[in-house]
N, C-alpha and C positions, 0 to 999 in steps of 0.2 A: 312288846318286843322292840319296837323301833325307837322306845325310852331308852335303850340298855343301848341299842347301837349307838346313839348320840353320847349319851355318857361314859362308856369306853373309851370315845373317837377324840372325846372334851380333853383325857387325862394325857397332861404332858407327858411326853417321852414315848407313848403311845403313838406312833407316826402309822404309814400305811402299812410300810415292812412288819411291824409286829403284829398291827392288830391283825393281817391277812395269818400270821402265824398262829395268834393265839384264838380266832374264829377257826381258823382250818382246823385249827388240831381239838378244843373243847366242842365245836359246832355249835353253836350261836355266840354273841353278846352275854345273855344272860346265864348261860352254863359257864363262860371265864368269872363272872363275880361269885358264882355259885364252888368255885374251883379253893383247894385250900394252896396255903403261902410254897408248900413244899411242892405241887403239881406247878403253879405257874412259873418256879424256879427256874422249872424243866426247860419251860420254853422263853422266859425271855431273863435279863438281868435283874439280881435278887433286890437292887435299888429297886426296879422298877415292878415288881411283884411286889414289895411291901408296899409301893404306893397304890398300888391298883386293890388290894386290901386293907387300905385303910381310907380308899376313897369313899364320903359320904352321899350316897345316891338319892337323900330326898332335892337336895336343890337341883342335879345334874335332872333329875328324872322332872322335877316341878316345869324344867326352865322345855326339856322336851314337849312337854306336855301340851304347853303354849302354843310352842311352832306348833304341832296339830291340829288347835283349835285353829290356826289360818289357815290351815290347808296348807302346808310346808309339811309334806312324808321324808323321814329319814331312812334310809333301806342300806343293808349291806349286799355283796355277794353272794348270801345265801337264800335271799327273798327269791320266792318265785318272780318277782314283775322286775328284778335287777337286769337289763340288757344284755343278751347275751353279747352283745357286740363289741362291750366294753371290757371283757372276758380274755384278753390278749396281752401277753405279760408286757410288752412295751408299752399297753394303754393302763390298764384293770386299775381304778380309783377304786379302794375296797369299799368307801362309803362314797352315797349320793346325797341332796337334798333335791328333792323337785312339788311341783305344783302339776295339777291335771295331769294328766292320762300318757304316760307313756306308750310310745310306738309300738305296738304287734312286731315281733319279729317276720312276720307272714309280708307287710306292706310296703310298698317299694319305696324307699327312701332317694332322694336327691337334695342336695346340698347345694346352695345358693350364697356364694358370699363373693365381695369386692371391696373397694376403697368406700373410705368411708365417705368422699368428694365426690361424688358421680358427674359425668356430665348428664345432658339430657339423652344423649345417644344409649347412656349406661341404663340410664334407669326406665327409657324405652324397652329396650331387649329383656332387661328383669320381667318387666310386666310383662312382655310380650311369654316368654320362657314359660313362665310361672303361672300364667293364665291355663296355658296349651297342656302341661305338666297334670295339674289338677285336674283338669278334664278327663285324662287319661289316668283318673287315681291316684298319683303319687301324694307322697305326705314332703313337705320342705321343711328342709331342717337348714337353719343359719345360727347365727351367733347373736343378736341382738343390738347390734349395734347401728350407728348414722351411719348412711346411703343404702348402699346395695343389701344390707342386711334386711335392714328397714322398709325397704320397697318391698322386696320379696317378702317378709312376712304379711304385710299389709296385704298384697295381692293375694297371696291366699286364703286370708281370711275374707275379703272381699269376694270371694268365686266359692264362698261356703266349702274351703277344704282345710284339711289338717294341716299345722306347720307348730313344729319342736323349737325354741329358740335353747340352747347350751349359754351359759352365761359367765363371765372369764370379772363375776365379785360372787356376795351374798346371795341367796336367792331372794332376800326380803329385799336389797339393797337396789335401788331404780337407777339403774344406768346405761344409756343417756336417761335423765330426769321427764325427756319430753314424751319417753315411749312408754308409759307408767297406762297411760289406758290401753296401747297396743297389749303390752306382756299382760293387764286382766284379761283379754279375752283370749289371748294363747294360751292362758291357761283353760278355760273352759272350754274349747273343742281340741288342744294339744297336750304341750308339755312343756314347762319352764327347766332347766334342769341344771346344775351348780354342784362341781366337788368340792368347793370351798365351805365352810362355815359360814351359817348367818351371822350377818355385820362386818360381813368383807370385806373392804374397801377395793373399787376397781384398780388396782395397780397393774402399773406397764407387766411384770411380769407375770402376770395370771393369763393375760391373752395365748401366749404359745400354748401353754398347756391347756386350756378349751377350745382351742384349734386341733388338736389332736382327738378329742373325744368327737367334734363337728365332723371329721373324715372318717374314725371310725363306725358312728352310727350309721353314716349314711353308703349306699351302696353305688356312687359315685357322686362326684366335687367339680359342681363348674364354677370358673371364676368368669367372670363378665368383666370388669375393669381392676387393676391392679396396679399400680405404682412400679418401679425395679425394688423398692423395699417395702411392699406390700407386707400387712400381715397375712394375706388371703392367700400367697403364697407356700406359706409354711402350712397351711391348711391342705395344698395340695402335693408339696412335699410329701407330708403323712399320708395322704391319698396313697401317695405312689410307693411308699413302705407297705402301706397294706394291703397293695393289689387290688385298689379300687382304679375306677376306669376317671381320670381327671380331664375334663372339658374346657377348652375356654374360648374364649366369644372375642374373634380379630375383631381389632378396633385401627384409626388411622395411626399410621406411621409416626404420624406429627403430634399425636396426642401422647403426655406424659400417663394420662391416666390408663392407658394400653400397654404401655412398653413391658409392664411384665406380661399382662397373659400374651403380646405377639412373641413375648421371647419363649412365655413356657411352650408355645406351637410350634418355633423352631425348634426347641428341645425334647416333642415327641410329643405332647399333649394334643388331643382332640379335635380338631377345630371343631367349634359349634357356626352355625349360620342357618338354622334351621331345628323344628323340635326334633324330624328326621333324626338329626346326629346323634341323640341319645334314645329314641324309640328302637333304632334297629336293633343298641347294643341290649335291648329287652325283650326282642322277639316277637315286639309291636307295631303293625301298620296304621300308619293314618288315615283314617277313615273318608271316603269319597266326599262325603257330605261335609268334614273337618276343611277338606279342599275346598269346597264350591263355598262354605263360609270365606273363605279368606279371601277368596278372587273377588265375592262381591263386596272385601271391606275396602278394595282398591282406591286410592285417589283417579281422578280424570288421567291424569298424566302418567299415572302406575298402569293405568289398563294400557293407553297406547302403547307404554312400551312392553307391556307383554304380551300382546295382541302382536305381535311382530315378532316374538320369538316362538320355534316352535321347539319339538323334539328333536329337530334336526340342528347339529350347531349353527352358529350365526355369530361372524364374528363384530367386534365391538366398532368397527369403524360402517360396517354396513349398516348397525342400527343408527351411527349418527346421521349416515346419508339419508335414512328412511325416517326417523324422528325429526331434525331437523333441531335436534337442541344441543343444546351447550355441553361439551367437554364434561364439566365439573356438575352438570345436572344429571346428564345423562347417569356417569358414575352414581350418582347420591340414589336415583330410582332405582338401580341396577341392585344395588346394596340393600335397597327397603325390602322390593323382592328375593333378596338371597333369605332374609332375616324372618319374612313370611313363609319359607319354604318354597317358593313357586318355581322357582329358576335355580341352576347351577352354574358356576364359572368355570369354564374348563381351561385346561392349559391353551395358552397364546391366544387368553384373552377372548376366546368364543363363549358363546353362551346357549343354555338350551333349559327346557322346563323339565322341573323334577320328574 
């Protein structure tokens, strides 16, 4: 069956529009070839119904064949394993290509993507996020791309959990060329997955549109670092067309690499500073014991200062009189523990433990 999807999807003039027409209305791929010239008249122009009847299916079906033998599945809308997620008339690619194991509709998805330049503060917080995530189950879904995609898949594969990479060329097609061992093993414990045809070329304009299917799958989109013309933006854009809950991770003021997720904050978006921020919108508590791990991962200098703060606010100029350290250090601990979860900042600058 998934010969007949490829080979229908191959015939020019064939775009998404028709073949969602001519599968909707025959009900598979291979009942439109099985359909005479007068029936597919019906449904699409009679140019393009002579071609799809005089199309020759041993090569189209040979060249299918192949992709299988790698492990490249062609699936339309109809397949039982098609995502329901992608089911959404502004999303719905009628065909896929993917490699491994498609996501359960059942498993709580989260979306990890940012610039492709990370600082070390970025690709901290990934790791940190994406660690604590997997712990708690979730499956990460990114895009596959340099920095922040990149970290995050890696870290989850690293903590032996599931992560989806969507991929904006081919699915055979390795890019970036350096993440070619990463994408084998996402595919044996996840999912590769690509609307395009194999032999894609990564072009500029394929990324927005696997941006769109990156917020659809997933059942919320944090960005961690962003540019003002990020793509990781438009990621969260679509987040927020589909009513997914979109996160992102303050960074300094002074950092280019922040200026969009601090502005997507100003504009309503989540702050993250903690796994808290997205457990609660899940109905999940962080485990006592997930605490007492963090407090003993403390540096010397991370404990002082939270050895000083309690449940009761405490504002920021009392902890310099009592630490005894620098302005611009003070701040940097203050921040490490936000990002551990351990402490909160409250307005005018007081502070107290989560």
């Amino acid at each position: 069956m998934e010969e007949y999807v490829f080979t229908l999807y191959s015939i020019q003039g064939v775009g998404p529009v028709y073949y969602k027409k001519l599968v909707s209305h025959f009900g598979s791929a291979k009942k439109v070839f099985e359909a005479n010239l007068k029936e597919l008249k019906e449904i699409v122009p009679e140019k393009l119904a002579v071609q799809i009847k005089s199309t020759t299916l041993q090569l189209s079906l040979k060249i299918a064949s192949q992709l299988k033998d790698k492990g490249i599945k062609c699936i339309d809308f109809t397949f039982q394993e098609y995502p329901e997620e992608f089911k959404i008339k502004e999303i719905f690619p009628p065909v896929i290509f993917y490699k491994g194991t498609l996501p359960s509709p059942k498993e709580k998805k989260i979306a990890i993507v940012g610039t492709r330049k990370p600082t070390n503060y970025g690709i901290e917080v990934t790791r940190k996020l994406c660690e604590e995530l997997i712990e708690n189950k979730f499956h990460i879904v990114s895009g596959g791309a340099r920095g922040i995609d990149t970290v995050a898949h890696q870290t989850a594969l690293k903590k032996d959990g599931k992560t989806t990479s969507i991929l904006g060329c081919g699915i055979d097609v390795i890019y970036p060329p350096e993440n070619s061992k990463l994408f084998e093993k996402i595919a044996q414990t996840g999912a590769l997955i690509s609307e395009f045809f194999p032999g894609t070329r990564p072009l500029k304009e394929n990324f927005p549109k696997r941006n769109r299917l990156i917020a659809a799958m997933s059942d919320g989109v944090v960005i961690v670092e962003a540019g003002e013309k990020s793509g990781a933006l438009i990621t969260a854009r679509w987040a927020l067309e589909l009513g997914k809950e979109v996160y992102a991770v303050p960074g300094p003021i002074n950092s280019p690499a922040s200026a969009g997720t601090n502005k997507l904050i100003k504009d309503g978006a989540k702050p993250v500073t903690c796994l808290e921020d997205i457990l609660e919108d899940f109905g999940i508590e962080l485990t006592k014991k997930a605490k007492s791990e963090r407090e003993d991962s403390l540096t010397d200098l991370e404990k002082i200062v939270f050895e000083k703060i309690s449940h009761e606010p405490k504002h920021f100029d009392e902890l310099i009189a009592e630490t005894g350290l620098l302005v611009s250090d003070l701040l940097s601990i203050l921040f490490q523990l936000e990002i551990k979860g351990l402490i909160q900042e409250l307005p005018g600058k007081f502070y107290s433990k989560s």
